[in-house]
VOGU-3710 file (C-alpha; in Angstrom, 3 decimals, decimal comma):
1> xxxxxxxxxx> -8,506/9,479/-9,194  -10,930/8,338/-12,345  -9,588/6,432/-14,826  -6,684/5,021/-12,946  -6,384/1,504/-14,009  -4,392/-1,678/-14,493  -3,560/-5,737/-13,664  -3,813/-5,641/-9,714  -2,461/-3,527/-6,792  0,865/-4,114/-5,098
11> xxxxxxxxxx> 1,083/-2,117/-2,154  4,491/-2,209/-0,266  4,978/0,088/3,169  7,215/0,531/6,190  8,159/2,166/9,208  11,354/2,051/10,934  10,307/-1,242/13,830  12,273/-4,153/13,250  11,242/-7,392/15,347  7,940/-8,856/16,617
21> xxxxxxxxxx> 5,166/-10,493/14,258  2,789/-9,154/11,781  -0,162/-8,045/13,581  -3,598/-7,107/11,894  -6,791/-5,507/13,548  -9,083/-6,796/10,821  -13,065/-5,027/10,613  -15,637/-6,979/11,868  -16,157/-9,450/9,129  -14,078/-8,210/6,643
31> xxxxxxxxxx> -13,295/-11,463/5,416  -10,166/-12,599/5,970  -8,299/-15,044/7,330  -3,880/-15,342/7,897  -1,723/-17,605/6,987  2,103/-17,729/7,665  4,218/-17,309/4,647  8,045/-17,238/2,820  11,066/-15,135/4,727  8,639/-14,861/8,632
41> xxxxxxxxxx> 5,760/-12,982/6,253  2,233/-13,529/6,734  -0,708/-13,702/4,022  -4,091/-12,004/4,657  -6,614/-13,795/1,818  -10,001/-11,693/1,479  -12,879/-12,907/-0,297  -12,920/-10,202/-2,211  -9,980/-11,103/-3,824  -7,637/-8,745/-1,619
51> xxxxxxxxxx> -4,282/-10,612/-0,473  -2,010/-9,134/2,141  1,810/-9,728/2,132  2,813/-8,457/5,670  6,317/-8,601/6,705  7,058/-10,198/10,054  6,216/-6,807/12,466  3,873/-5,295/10,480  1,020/-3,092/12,139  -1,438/-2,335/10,104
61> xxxxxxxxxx> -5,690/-2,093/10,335  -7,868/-3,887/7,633  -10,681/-1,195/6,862  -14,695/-1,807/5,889  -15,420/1,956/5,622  -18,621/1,226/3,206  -19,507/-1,615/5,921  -20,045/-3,838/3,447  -18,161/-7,169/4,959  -15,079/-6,585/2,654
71> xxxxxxxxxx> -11,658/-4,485/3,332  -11,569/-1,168/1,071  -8,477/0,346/2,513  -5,435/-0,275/5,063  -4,562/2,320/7,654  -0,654/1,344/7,635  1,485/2,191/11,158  5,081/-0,095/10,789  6,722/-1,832/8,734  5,648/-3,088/4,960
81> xxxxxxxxxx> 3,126/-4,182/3,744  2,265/-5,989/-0,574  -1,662/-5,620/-0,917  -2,832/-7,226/-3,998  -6,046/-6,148/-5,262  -7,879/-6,943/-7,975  -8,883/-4,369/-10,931  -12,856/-3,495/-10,545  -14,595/-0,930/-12,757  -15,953/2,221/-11,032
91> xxxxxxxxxx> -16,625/2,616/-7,183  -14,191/4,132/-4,831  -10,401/2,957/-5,573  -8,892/0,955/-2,602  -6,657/3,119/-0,342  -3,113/2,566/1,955  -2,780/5,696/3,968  0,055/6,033/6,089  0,612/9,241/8,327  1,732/11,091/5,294
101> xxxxxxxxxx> 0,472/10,246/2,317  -2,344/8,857/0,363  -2,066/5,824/-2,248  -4,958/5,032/-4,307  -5,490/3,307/-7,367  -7,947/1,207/-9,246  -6,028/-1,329/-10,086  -2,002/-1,112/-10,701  1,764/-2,511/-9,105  2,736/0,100/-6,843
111> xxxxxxxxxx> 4,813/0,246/-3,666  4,700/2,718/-0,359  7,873/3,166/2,080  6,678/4,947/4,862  9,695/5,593/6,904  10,022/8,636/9,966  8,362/11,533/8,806  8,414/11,080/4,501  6,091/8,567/2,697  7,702/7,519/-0,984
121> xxxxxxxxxx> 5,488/5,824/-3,230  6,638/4,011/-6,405  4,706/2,716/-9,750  5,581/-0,436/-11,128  2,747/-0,921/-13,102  0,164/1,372/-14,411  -1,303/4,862/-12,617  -1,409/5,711/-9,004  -3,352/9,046/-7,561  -1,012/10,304/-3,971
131> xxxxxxxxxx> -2,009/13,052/-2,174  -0,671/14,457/1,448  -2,585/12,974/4,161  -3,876/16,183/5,002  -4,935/16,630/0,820  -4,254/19,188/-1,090  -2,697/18,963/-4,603  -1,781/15,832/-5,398  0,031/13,339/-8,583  -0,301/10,827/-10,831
141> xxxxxxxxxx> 2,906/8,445/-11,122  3,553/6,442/-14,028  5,701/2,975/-14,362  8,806/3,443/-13,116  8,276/7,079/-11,143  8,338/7,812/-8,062  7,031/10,661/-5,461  8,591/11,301/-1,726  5,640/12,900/0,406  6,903/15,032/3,569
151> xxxxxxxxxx> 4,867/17,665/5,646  6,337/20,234/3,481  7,722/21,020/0,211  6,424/20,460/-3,735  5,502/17,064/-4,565  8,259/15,883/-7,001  8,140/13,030/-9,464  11,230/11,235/-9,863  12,651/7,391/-11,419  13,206/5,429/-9,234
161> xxxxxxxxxx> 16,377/3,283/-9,411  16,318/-0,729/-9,677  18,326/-0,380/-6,450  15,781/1,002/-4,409  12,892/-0,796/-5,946  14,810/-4,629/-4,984  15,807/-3,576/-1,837  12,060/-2,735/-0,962  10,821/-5,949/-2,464  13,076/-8,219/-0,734
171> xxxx> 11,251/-6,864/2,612  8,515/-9,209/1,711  10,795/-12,102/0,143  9,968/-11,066/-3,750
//
């Protein structure tokens, strides 16, 4: 995933839960603290510069794989999620992985939809690396493409509609 650049992340996710509250399992000292937010959201601010958009019963767990005190990936299990992260030069790209797929970018405006057993992942904004979960060959999406990830099957690269793109942003009151 070298060379895969841009203005900041958006990540966007969900599985099919509808009620309770956003809940985070954050790594020991990863830096964070919540806030509550617009439309029953809550905001994760990182001192790294990561910000978390969760919709109201979200499940997701902040990760510190490199252990160094800041999140470098979310492991994603309900509901959506809008990670902002800022661009930074070389090192390993920040990761959402969800059951099925694997987002990761250096810095971009992306969305992931995780919903029963198919993972779609959409660019807004710049270039985003997926792969299955379980890896294999993966794609590049540009702005405005989009990829559906299921156990099986080629990975296809489609446009995504303005429908679909507004009806996952108003999850998270955008």
């Amino acid at each position: 995933m070298r060379g895969i650049a841009g203005a900041g992340i958006f990540a966007l996710a969900w599985l099919l839960q509808s009620t309770g509250t956003a809940s985070a399992q954050p790594a020991a000292n990863a830096g964070c603290t919540a806030s509550p937010a617009a439309a029953g959201t809550q905001v994760w601010r990182c001192d790294n510069g990561i910000t978390i958009v969760a919709e109201n019963g979200a499940r997701f767990e902040l990760k510190d794989a490199n252990r160094d005190g800041h999140i470098d990936s979310v492991e994603l299990s309900s509901k959506a999620l809008l990670v902002e992260v800022p661009k930074k030069p070389g090192g390993n790209p920040f990761r959402v992985l969800t059951p099925q797929a694997i987002a990761a970018v250096r810095g971009t405006k992306w969305a992931v939809d995780v919903a029963e057993a198919k993972t779609s992942v959409f660019v807004a904004d710049g270039r985003v690396g997926v792969t299955r979960r379980s890896r294999g060959r993966g794609v590049v999406l540009g702005p405005g493409e989009g990829v559906d990830v299921e156990a099986t099957g080629p990975l296809t690269v489609k446009t995504w509609g303005q429908p679909r793109v507004d009806a996952l942003m108003a999850r998270l009151g955008q």
